[in-house]
N, C-alpha and C positions, 0 to 999 in steps of 0.2 A: 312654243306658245302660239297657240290660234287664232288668229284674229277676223272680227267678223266685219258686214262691210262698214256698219257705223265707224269703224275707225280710220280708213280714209273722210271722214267728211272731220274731221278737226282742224282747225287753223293754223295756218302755213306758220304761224307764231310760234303755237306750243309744239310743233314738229322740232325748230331750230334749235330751242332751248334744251330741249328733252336730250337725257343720256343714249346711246346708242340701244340701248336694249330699247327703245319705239320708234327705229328705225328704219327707212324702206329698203331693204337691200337690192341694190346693184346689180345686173343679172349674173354678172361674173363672179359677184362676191360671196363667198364663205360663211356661214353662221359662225363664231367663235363666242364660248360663254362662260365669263368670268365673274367672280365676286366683286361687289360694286367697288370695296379699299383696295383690292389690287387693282382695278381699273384706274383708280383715281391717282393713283401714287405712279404707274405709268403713264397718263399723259403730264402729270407733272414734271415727272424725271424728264421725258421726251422735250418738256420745252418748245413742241414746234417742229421738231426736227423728224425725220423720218428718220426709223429704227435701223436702216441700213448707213445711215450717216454716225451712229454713236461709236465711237473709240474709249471715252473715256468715262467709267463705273465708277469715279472714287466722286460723285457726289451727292447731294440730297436727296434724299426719297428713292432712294436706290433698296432693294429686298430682294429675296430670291426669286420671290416670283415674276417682276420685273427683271433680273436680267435673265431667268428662264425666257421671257416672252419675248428678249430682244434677241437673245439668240438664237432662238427656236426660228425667227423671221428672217436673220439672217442670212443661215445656213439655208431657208426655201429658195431665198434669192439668188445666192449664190447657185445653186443647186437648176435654177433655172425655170422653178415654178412663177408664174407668171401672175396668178387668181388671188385679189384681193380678199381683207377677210371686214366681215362684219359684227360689230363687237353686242354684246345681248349680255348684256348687265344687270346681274340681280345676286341676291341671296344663294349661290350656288357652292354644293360641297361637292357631295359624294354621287350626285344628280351626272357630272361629266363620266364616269365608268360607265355607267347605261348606257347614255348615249353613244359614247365609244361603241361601247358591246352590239347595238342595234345597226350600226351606221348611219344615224343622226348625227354625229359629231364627226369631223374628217380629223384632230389633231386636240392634244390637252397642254395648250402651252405652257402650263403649270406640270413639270417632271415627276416622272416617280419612280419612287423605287423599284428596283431590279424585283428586291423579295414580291411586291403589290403587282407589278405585272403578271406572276406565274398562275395567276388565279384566270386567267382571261388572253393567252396565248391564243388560240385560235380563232377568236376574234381581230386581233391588233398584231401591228408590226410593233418589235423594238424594238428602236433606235442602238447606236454605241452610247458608249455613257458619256452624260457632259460631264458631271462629278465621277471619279472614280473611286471606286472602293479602298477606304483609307483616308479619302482626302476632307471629309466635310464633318466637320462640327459644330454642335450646339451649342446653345449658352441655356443656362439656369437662369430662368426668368421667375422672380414673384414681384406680391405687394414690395411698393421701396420700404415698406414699414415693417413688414416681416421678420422680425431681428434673428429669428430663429435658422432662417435660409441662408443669411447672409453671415451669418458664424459660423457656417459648413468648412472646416476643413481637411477633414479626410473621409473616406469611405463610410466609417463607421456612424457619421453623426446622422447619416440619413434613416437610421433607425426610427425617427421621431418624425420623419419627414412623410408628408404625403405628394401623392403629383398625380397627375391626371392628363390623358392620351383615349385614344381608340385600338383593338387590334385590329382594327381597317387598317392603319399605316403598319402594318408588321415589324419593321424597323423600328419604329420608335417604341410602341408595345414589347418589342423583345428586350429593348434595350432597358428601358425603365424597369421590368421584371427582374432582371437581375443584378438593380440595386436593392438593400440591403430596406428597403422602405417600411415604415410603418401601416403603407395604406397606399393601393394603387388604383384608381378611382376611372371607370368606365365613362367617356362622356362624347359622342360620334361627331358632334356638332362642335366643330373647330371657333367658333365665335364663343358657344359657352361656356367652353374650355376658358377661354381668354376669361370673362366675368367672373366664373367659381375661382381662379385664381387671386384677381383684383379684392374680390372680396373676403378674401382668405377663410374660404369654407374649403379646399387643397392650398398647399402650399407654393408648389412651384408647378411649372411646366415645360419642355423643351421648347427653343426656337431659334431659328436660323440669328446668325449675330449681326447686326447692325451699326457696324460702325461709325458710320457719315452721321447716325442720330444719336451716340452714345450710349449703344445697345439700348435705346429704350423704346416700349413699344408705346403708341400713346394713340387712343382713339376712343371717341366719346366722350371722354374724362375717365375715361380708362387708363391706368398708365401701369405696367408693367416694368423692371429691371433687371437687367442679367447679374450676376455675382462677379464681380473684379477675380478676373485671370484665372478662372473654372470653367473646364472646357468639357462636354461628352461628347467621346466620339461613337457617330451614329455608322456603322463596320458594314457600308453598301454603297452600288453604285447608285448613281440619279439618273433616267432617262426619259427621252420623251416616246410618246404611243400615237400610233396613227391606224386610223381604223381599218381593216381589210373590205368592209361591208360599206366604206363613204366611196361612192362614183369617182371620187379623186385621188381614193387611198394609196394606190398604187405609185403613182407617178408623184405626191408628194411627200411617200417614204423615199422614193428613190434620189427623188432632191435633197431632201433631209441628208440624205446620206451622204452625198457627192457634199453638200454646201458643210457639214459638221468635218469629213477628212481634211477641206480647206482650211477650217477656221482654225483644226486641230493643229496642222502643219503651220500657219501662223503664228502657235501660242498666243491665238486670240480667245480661247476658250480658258485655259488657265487664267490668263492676264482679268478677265471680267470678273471671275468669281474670286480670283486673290485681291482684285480691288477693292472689292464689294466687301472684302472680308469674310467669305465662304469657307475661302482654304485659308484659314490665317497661317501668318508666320508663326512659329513656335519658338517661343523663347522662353522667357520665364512661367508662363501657365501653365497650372496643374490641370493635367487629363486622368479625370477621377475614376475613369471605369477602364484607362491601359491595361489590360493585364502583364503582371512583369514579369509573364517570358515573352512579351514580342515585342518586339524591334519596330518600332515606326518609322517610317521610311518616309521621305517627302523629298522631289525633286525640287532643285532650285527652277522656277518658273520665271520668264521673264515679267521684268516688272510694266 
């Protein structure tokens, strides 16, 4: 974002108040650029505290995108990267790959898939996986009123079902493809995704689970709900991308790396996202797309 000089002459007031995205950055500090609900639910979870002080994931306003972003900061720390980041908040989706691809952006704290990185390998490093392939499932999220979603109980009933995704995430697009759907509904913009659901013009949609809030998504007066004990598994890994083309990319992939084997050898990486409820436990819930010849596999992780 450009800014010209009238925007220094604003009062030291509206500076303080304003979200990071009208901020002066730091000489040392990093642009990093997030959508304003993930911003906001991070400095809540944070509490105060600096992301290298958090141990424990099992509580409110915890998502994946947060604790992507707390272990993403972790691992730099560990790792030995030193350079602060500067948060720039706004409406952003699909806007962070460019700038990756350019070297405007040094890191997307927000992971992705293994399948979405291969489009843009020569631009970006890719991390190990924080999630590994096997380990992360979704929930079935629609209207709580939707009677239709929430009588799903086997494969078959998704016949009548619609759902709605982008094949920008590949993953998710493949996965939903080869459910049994009545209607798989194109829509690239991740917030409108959310609304066409809520107002039951598609049916459901994937998303990560949310335990601490009772799988429910709720924003604007939006409210979203998962299906009790229905699980997709989405059959990839998760990782983070750091650009080749950012003046820094280099040395804070290599942190990345060093501070990720750390966290890994701790089972500080399982331990977040099994708290979080990423990698749930399996017990009684039906995983609707297993196919029954393979064998799921899941280490016991420490708790």
């Amino acid at each position: 974002m450009q800014f010209g000089k009238k925007w220094f002459c604003i009062p030291l007031f509206f500076y303080c108040v304003c979200t990071p995205f009208f901020a002066v950055a730091q000489p040392d500090s990093i642009a990093i650029y997030l959508r304003d609900d993930v911003y906001n639910d991070y400095r809540r979870f944070l509490a105060g505290k600096e992301p290298i002080q958090i141990k424990d994931f099992n509580t409110e306003f915890v998502r994946r995108d947060v604790v992507d972003m707390i272990i993403a900061q972790q691992a730099l720390y560990l790792g030995g990267f030193t350079k602060t980041f500067d948060y720039q908040v706004g409406k952003i989706n699909f806007r962070n790959t460019r700038l990756l691809e350019k070297g405007e952006l040094l890191i997307s704290f927000d992971s992705y898939w293994y399948e979405d990185t291969k489009s843009f390998t020569d631009e970006v490093y890719i991390s190990d996986p924080v999630i590994r392939k096997g380990e992360y499932f979704a929930g079935i999220f629609a209207s709580p009123d939707n009677k239709a979603v929430f009588n799903i109980k086997n494969l078959s009933d998704f016949n009548v079902l619609t759902s709605v995704s982008t094949p920008r995430w590949r993953t998710d697009w493949q996965t939903l493809s080869q459910l049994p759907l009545k209607r798989l509904v194109r829509e690239d913009e991740w917030l409108s995704q959310v609304r066409m659901v809520s107002m039951k013009w598609v049916d459901f949609m994937l998303m990560p689970l949310m335990p601490e809030m009772n799988n429910e998504y709720v924003l604007e007066g939006i409210k979203l709900t998962a299906v009790p004990d229905m699980l997709v598994l989405l059959d990839d890994s998760r990782h983070f991308v750091v650009s080749k083309l950012h003046p820094d990319g280099l040395s804070a992939f290599t942190a990345l790396q060093k501070g990720l084997k750390i966290l890994r050898e701790q089972g500080a990486i399982e331990k977040a996202y099994r708290q979080a409820g990423f990698i749930p436990q399996l017990n009684d819930q039906v995983i609707i797309n297993l196919p029954l010849t393979r064998k799921l596999v899941q280490n016991n992780f420490p708790e």
